[in-house]
N, C-alpha and C positions, 0 to 999 in steps of 0.2 A: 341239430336244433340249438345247443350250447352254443355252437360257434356262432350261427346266427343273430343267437342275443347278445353274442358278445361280440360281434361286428356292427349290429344298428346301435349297442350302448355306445361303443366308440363313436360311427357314426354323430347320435344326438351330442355326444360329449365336445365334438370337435366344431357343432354348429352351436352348440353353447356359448362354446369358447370366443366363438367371434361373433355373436351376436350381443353379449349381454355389453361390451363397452357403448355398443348402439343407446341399448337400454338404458344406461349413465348417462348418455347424450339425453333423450328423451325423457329421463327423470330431472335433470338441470332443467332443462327450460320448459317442465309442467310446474317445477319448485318457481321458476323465478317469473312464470305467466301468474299462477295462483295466487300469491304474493305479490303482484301488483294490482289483479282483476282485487281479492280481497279487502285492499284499501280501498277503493271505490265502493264497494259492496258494504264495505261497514260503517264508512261515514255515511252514505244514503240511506242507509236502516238507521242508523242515529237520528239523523235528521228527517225521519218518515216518511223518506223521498219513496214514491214507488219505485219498485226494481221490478222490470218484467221477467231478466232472463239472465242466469249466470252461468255463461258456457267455457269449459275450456277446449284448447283446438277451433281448426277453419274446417270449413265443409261443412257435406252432410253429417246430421244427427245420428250415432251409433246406440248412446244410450239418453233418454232422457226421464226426468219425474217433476211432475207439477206438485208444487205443496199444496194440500188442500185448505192450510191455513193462512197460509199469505198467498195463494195466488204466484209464487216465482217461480218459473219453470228452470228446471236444473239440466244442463245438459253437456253431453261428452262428444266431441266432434271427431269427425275420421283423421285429418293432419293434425301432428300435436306442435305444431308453434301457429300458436297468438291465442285469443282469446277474448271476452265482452264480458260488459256489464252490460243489459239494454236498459237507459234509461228514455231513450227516445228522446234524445239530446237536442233533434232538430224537427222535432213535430210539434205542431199547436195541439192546446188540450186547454179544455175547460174544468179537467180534475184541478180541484187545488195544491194533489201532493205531489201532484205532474214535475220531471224534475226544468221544464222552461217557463215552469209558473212559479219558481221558487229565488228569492234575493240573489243576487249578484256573488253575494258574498259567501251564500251557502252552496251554490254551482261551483264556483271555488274552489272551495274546502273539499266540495266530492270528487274536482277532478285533476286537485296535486295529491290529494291523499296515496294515491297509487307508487308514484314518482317517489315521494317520501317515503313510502313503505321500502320499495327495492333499494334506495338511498340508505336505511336504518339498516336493512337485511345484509345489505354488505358490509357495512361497517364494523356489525356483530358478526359475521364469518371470518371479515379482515381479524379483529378479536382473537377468533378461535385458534388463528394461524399462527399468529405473533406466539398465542400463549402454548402454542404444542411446539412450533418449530426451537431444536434443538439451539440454535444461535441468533444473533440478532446483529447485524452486520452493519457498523457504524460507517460512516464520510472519511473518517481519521485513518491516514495514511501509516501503518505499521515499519512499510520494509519494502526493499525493490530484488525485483529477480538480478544476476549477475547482467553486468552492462547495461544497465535497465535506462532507455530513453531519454524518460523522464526527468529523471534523476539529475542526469547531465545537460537539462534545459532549467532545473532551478526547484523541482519537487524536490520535501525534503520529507523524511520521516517525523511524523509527529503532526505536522499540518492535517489541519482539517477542511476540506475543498465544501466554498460557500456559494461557489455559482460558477454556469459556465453559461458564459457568453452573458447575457441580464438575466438569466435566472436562478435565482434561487436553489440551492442546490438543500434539502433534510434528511433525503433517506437513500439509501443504496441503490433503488430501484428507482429514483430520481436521476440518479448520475447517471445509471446505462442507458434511459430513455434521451437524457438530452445531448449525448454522446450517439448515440444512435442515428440521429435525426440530420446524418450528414455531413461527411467534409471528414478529413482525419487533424484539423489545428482549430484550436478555441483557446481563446482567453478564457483564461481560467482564473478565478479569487479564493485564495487559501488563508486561512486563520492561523499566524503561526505565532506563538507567545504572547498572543493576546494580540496584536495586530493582525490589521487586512495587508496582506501582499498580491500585487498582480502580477499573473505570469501570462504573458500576453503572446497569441500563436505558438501555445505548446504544442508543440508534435507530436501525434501517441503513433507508436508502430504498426504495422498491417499485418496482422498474419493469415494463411492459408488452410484454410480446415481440409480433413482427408475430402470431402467431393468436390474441391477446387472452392467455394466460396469463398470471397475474405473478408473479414473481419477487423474492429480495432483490438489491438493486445492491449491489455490493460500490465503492463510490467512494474506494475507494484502493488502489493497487499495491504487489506486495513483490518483494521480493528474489530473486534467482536467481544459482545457478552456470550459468555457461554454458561449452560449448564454443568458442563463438565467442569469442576473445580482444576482437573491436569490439563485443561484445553490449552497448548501452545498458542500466545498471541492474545489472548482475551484479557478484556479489560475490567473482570468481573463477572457476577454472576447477575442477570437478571432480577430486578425486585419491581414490585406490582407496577408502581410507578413508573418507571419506565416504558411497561410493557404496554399501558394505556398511552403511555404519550407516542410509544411508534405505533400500534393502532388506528392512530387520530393522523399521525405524518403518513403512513401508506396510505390510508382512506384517502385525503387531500392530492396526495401522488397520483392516483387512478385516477380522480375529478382531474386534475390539472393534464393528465395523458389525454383523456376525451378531448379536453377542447383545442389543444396544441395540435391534438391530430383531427382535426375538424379545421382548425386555420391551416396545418400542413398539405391538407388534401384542396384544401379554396387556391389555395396559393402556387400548386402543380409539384410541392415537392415529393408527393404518392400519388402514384398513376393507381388505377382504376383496376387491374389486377393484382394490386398492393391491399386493395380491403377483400376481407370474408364477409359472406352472408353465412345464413344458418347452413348450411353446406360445408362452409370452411370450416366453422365453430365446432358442428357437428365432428368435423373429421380429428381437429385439434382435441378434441375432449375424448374421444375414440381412442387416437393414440394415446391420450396420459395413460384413458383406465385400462388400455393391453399393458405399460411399460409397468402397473402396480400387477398387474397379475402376473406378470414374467419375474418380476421381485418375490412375492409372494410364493410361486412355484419353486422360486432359487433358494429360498430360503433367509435370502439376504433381506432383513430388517431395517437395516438402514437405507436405504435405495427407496423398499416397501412406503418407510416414514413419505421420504420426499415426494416421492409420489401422490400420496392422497395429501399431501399436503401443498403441491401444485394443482390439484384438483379441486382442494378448498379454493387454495387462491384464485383460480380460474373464475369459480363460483363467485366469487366476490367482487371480482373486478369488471365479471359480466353484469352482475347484479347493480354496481355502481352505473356502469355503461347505459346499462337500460333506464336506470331512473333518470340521469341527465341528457339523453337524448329526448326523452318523455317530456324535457318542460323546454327542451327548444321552440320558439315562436313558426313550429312548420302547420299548416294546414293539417287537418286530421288526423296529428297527434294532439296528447293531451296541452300541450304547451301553445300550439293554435288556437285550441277552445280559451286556455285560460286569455287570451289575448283579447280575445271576443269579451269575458266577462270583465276585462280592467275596462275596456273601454267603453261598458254600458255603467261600469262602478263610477268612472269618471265624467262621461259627459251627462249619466242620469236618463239615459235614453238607447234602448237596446234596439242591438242593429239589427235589421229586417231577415227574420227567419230564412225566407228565401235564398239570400242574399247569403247569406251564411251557412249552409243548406250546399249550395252551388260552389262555394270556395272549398270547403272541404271533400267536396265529389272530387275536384281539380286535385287538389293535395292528395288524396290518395290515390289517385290513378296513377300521378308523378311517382308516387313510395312503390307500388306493384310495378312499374316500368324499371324503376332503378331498382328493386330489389330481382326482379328474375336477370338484368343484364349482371347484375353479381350472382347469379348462381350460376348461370351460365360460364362468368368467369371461375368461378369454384371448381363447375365439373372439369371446366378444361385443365384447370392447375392438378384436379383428381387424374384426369385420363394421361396426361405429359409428364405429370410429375415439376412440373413447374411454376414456380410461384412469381 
């Protein structure tokens, strides 16, 4: 009977073990559904707009309660990604708190609040990350590996790299993305003693990771704040200042990553097995919180740190993602509506229910078509192993 209990505790222990990274998935995007649905929800109760219904999740109703004081029905759906506010965005009503019988201006305000919220929500986790992670990883070039590339193309130690190719280059996470995005030679603009220098078609090396992928080599090291007052290489220790101004340069990083990778994808430079849906997301957030529990089991705290500390960042830069996709001008996201309200704000005469009613039926059917061909491309990258 012993052995028994202690074969099903193993058992439940080992489906613990792999289900609860799921659950971190599933708690991210009820954190970052909630947190959007809420903006909506709260500027409309400010503005006495009726709210009929505040669900989180699609599908059928699992759990629901109506308040007997306002009239809102609360509700918990069987899939946990997406979510509503119902304000009957596209019905006629002769209520006057109705929310399509209310100013141009106040529809507005209820339906960027959301976008805004996920926008704030990231930028305060980006915060949290800055201010826990142990280093803070500058542009400025420290030092080069032996026969380093670079080096021998006109990088010098000390520069600090201002852009590659026309852009702008502020935070660390700036440079790997636009390094990333193809080709192994860029014009590069480095700050060196107070001058702009250009090194024009640097070459950076290729190297080969153990499952054959390749990669650019980055053969030269930069600069860092550290915590650690014996940190070899660091250029100081962290002070508040700082640590709000790169805050504010990674938040802008993420924002500028969306939309480069929204012109990159228009453009054909990312194929269509190159993006995740909540599939992929799901599986990337899966793996970090296994790679914190395997740190956690090992003992090793350092590893443990980076971990939940790519799982912040994760959070945050999904949380950025979703608020700026949110006010793109698509059909039946929030960024279509407001489209609808600039231009009843501007010509003074709002476009025909119907009519609008009918465009955003279109726009979502277009998001449900493209969204199951990227799950479809998720599972396959799950089942092949292939991205």
């Amino acid at each position: 009977m012993i052995r028994i209990n202690l074969l099903a505790a193993a058992s439940l222990g080992g489906i613990w073990g792999k289900a609860w990274p799921i659950l971190v998935a599933i708690l991210y995007f009820g954190f970052l559904i909630f947190s959007h649905e809420l903006g909506h929800f709260s500027v409309a109760r400010a503005f006495r707009v009726n709210v009929m219904e505040f669900s989180m999740g699609m599908g059928p109703r699992l759990l629901k309660h109506k308040s007997k004081k306002t009239g809102i029905l609360y509700s918990l759906k069987a899939v946990p990604f997406g979510g509503s506010v119902l304000l009957g965005e596209d019905e006629q009503s002769e209520e006057p708190r109705a929310f399509v019988n209310q100013k141009p201006w106040k529809r507005f305000c209820i339906l960027v609040a959301g976008a805004l919220v996920n926008l704030a929500c990231g930028v305060l986790i980006m915060g949290a990350v800055v201010a826990s992670s142990p280093t803070i990883v500058t542009t400025q070039v420290r030092g080069f590996a032996e026969n380093a590339v670079t080096m021998e193309q006109g990088l010098r130690s000390g520069d600090v790299i201002r852009k590659v190719g026309s852009r702008r280059v502020r935070t660390w996470m700036d440079l790997q993305f636009l390094l990333s995005r193809g080709g192994t030679k860029f014009d590069i603009e480095v700050l060196r003693d107070g001058k702009r220098v250009k090194l024009p078609g640097l070459q950076f090396p290729v190297a080969e990771s153990p499952d054959g992928a390749k990669e650019l080599d980055y053969d030269f090291g930069l600069v860092y704040y550290s915590r650690d007052p014996e940190a070899k290489y660091a250029s100081g220790r962290p002070t508040a200042g700082l640590m709000l101004r790169e805050t504010f340069r990674e938040s802008l990083t993420v924002g500028r990553m969306v939309w480069l990778s929204l012109l990159d994808m228009v453009t054909g430079k990312f194929r269509l097995s190159d993006l995740s849906g909540p599939i992929g997301v799901v599986t990337i957030i899966t793996n970090q919180a296994q790679a914190a529990q395997d740190s956690a089991q090992a003992g090793n705290r350092t590893d443990l740190l980076y971990a939940l500390l790519n799982l912040m960042l994760m959070l945050s830069m999904i949380s950025i993602n979703i608020g700026m996709m949110n006010l793109l001008p698509i059909p039946a996201l929030d960024g279509g509506r407001l489209l609808f309200c600039l231009a009843e704000g501007i010509f003074r005469k709002p476009v025909p229910k119907k009519l609008e009613s009918y465009v955003h039926a279109a726009g979502f059917a277009l998001l449900m078509i493209f969204m199951v061909v990227i799950s479809f491309s998720d599972i396959w990258a799950l089942v092949t192993g292939k991205r």
